[in-house]
C-alpha positions as a printed Julia matrix, in Angstrom:
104×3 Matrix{Float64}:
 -12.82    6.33   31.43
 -12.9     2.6    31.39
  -9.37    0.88   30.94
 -10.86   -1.28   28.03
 -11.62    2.57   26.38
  -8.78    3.45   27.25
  -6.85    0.74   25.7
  -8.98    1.25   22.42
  -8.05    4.72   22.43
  -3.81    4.17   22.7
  -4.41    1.5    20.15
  -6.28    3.77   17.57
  -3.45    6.58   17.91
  -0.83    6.55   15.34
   2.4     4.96   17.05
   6.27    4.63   16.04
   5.73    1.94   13.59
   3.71    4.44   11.29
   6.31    6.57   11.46
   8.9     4.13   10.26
   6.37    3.85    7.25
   6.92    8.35    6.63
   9.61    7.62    3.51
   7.2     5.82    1.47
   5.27    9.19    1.2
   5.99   11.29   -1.91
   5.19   10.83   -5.37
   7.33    8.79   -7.04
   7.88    7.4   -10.97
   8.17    3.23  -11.69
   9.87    1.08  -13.67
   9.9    -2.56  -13.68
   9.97   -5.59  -15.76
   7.19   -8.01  -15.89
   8.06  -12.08  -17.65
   4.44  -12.96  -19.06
   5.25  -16.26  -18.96
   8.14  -18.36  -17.79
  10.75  -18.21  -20.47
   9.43  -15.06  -22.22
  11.25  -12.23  -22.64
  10.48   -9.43  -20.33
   7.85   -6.94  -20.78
   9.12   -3.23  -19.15
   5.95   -1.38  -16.91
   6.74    2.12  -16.07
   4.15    4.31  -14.26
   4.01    6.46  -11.26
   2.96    6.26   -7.77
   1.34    9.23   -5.87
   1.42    7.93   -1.17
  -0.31   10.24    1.06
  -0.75    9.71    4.51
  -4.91    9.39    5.37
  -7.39    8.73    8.15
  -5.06   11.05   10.96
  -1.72    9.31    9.91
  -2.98    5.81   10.36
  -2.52    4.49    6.44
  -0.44    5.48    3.39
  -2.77    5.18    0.35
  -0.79    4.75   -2.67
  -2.95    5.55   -6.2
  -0.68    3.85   -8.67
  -0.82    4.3   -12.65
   0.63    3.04  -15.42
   1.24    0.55  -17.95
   1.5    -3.31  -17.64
   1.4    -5.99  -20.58
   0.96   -3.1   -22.82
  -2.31   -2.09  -21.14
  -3.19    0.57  -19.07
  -2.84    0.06  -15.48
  -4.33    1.09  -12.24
  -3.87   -0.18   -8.8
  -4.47    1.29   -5.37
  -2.92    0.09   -1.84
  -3.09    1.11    1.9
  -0.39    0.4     4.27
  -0.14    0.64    7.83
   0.34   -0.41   11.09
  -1.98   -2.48   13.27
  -1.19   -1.84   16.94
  -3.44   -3.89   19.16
  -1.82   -7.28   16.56
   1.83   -5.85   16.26
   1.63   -6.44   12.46
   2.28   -4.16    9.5
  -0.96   -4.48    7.34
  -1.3    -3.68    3.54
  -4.41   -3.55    0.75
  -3.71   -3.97   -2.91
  -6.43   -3.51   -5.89
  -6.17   -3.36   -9.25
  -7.58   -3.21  -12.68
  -6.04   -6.8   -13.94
  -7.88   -8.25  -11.4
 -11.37   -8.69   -9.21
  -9.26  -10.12   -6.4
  -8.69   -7.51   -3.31
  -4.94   -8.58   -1.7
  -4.76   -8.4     2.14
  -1.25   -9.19    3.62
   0.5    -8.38    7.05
């Protein structure tokens, strides 16, 4: 085996950052308080989130529903750990928006 496979391979294998990420798992129920618009009274969003560990233990995927503005609300995120950049890495998409959110 090449050491350039090699190196692919230990950087494609779940490491101890993902499992620093293991107490997000779990199905959990929201609450939270969204302002509208500065100066506004707040607006209360409750909802639950289901986070399962996918793809071998590389991401969490979070499927998140509930309510926000008084509409129905949907939003779905991956989190995880990038090994070969040393970064956390996260996904967020939702049904407010057409806009896919990438952050590390």
């Amino acid at each position: 085996m090449s050491p350039e496979l090699a190196r692919e391979l230990e950087m494609g294998t779940p490491g101890p950052e993902h499992q620093q990420l293991a107490p997000l798992a779990g199905s959990w129920e929201t609450a939270a308080r969204v302002w509208p618009v500065p100066g506004a009274d707040p607006e209360p969003s409750a909802g639950t989130a289901t986070v399962q560990w996918t793809l071998g233990g590389r991401f969490l995927r979070e499927e998140f529903r509930g309510t926000a503005m008084g509409q129905p609300f949907q939003g779905y995120s991956m989190l995880g750990y990038d090994r070969a950049r040393r970064v956390f890495v996260y996904t967020w998409a939702d049904s407010l928006s057409t806009s896919l959110t990438v952050s590390e």
